[in-house]
RODO-2510 file (C-alpha; in nm, 4 decimals, decimal comma):
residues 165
     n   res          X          Y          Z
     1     x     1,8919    12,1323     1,2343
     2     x     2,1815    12,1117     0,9872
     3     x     2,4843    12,3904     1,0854
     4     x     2,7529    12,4366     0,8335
     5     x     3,0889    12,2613     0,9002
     6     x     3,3243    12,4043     1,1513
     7     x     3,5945    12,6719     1,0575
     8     x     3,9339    12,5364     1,0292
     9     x     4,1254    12,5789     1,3455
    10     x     3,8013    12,7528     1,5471
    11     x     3,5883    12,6572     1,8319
    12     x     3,2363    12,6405     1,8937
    13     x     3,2310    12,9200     2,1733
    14     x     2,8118    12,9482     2,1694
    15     x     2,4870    12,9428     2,0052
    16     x     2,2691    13,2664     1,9306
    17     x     1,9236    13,2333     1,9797
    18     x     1,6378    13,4329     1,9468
    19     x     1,6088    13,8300     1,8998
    20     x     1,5916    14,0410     2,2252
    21     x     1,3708    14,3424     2,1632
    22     x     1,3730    14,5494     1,8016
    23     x     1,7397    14,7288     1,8514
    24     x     1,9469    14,4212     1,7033
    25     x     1,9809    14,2287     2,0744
    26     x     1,9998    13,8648     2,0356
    27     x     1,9927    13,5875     2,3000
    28     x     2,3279    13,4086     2,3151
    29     x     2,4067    13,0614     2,4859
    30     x     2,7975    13,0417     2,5546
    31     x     2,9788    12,7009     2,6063
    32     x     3,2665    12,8877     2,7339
    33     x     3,3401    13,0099     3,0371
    34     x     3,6458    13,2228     2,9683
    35     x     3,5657    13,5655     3,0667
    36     x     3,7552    13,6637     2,7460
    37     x     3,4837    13,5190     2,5540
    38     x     3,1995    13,7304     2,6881
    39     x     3,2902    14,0886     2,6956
    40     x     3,3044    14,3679     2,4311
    41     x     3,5347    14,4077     2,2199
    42     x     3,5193    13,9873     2,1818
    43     x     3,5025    13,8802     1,7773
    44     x     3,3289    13,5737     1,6847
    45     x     3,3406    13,4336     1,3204
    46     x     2,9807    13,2038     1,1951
    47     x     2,8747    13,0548     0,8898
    48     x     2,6246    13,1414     0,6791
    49     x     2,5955    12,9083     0,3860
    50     x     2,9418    12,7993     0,4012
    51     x     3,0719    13,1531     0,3985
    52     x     3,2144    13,3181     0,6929
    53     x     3,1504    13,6515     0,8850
    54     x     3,2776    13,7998     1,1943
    55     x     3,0713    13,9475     1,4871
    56     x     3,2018    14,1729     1,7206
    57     x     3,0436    14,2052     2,0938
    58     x     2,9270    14,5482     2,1242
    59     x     2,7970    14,5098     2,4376
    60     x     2,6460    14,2203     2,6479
    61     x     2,4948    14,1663     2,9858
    62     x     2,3898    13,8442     3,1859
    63     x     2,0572    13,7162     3,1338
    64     x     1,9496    13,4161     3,3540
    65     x     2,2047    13,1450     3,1945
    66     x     2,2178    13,3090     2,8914
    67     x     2,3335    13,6533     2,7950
    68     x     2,1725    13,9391     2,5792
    69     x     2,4116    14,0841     2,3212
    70     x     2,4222    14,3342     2,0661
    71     x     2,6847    14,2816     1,8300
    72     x     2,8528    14,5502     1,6283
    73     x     2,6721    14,6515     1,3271
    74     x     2,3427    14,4794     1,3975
    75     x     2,1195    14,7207     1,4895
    76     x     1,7837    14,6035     1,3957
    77     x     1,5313    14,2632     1,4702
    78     x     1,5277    14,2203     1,1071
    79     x     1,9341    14,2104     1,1251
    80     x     1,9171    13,9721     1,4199
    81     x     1,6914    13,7372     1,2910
    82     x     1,9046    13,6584     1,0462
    83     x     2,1766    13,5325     1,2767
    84     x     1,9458    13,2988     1,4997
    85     x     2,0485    12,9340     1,5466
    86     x     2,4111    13,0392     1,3888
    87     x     2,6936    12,8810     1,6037
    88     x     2,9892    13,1418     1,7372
    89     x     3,3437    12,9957     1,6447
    90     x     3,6652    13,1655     1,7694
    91     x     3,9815    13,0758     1,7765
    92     x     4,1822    12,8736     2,1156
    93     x     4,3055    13,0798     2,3739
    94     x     4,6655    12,9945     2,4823
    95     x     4,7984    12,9526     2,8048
    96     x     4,6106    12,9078     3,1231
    97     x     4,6384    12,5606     3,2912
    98     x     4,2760    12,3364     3,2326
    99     x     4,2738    12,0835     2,9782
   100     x     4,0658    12,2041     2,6846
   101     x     3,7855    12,0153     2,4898
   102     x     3,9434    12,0552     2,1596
   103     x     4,2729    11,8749     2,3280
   104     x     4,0882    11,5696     2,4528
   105     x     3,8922    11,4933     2,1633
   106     x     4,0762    11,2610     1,8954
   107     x     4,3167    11,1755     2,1681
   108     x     4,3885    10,8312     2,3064
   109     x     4,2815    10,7124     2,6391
   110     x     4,5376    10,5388     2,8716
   111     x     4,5429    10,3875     3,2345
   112     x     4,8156    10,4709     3,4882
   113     x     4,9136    10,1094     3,4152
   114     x     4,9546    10,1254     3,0378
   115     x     4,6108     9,9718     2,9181
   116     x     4,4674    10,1240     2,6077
   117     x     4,1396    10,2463     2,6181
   118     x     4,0545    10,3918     2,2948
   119     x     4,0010    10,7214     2,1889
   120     x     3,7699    11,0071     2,2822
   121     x     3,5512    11,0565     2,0360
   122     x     3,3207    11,3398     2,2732
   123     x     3,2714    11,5082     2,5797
   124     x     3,0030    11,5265     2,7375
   125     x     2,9014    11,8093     2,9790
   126     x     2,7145    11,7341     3,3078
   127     x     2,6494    11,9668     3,6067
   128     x     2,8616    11,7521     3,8529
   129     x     3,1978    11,6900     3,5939
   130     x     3,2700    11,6755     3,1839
   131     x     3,2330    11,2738     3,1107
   132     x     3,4665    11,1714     2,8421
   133     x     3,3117    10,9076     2,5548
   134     x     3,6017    10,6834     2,4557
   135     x     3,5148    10,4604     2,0887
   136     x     3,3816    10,1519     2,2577
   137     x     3,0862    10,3521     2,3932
   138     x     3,2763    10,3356     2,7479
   139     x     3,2232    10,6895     2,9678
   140     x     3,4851    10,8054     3,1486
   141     x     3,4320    11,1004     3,4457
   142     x     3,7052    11,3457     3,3669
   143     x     3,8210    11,3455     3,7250
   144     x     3,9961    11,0168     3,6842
   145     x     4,2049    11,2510     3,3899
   146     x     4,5569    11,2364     3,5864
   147     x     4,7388    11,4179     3,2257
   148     x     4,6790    11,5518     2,9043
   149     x     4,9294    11,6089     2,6537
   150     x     5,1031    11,5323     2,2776
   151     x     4,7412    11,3713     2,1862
   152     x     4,7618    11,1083     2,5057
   153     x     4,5179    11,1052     2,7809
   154     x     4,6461    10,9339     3,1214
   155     x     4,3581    10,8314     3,2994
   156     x     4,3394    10,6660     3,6888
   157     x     4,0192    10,4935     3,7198
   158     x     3,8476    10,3244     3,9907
   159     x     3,8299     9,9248     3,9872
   160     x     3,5403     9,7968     3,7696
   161     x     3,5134    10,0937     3,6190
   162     x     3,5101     9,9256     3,2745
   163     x     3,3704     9,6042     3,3808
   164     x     3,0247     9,7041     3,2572
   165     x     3,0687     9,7631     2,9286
***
């Protein structure tokens, strides 16, 4: 399925999927885990052929790994129907101390020794750790990730890691 390009400057945040009863509740897979991100009051901005809206949690609850929430001013399945498949986009959050997705991507990739790398074109998330995907195909664990900053990434790998490439 085809999704509208991101908003300038936003996140994805989550994916809302299918309806939740007739009262507007929808179905809503976050890729955050900031708490900020999941509680009323949060506000959300999606496409909808290539215009923008904004969503505001109303309230939410946890549902298995997803959560059910009704968002402000949708207060009916027809209304909520209308919003499935959409992607949630909000903007960073500053401060706090992890490395963010948005910071690794487009950044270059360099050993503790100087060697170049490439550049990380994606992340990919697994249960056990994120896995970085440099240009040359090559995947990285992001534990070997010794720094992150002014577009560089400073990484310590393991011997042979990029022998099999």
């Amino acid at each position: 399925m085809a999704h509208d390009p991101a908003p300038t400057g936003l996140l994805e945040i989550g994916r809302i999927g299918r309806p939740h009863g007739v009262k507007g509740d929808l179905l809503v897979s976050f890729t955050s885990d900031v708490e900020e991100r999941r509680c009323a009051g949060a506000e959300y901005t999606v496409m909808t052929a290539g215009a923008t809206a904004t969503l505001v949690i109303a309230a939410i609850r946890p549902q298995g790994e997803r959560f059910v929430v009704h968002f402000e001013d949708v207060d009916d399945r027809t209304a909520a129907e209308r919003l499935v498949n959409k992607l949630l986009w909000a903007a960073p959050l500053d401060g706090g101390d992890g490395i963010w997705v948005h910071e690794l991507i487009g950044s270059s990739v360099v050993e503790v020794s100087g060697v170049e790398r490439g550049t990380c074109t994606s992340v990919i998330d697994n249960p056990a750790h994120d896995i970085l995907e440099l240009s040359d195909g090559s995947l990285v664990p992001a534990t070997f990730i010794v720094s992150c900053a002014e577009g560089t990434i400073v990484i310590d790998p393991p011997e042979g890691l990029f022998d099999l490439a």
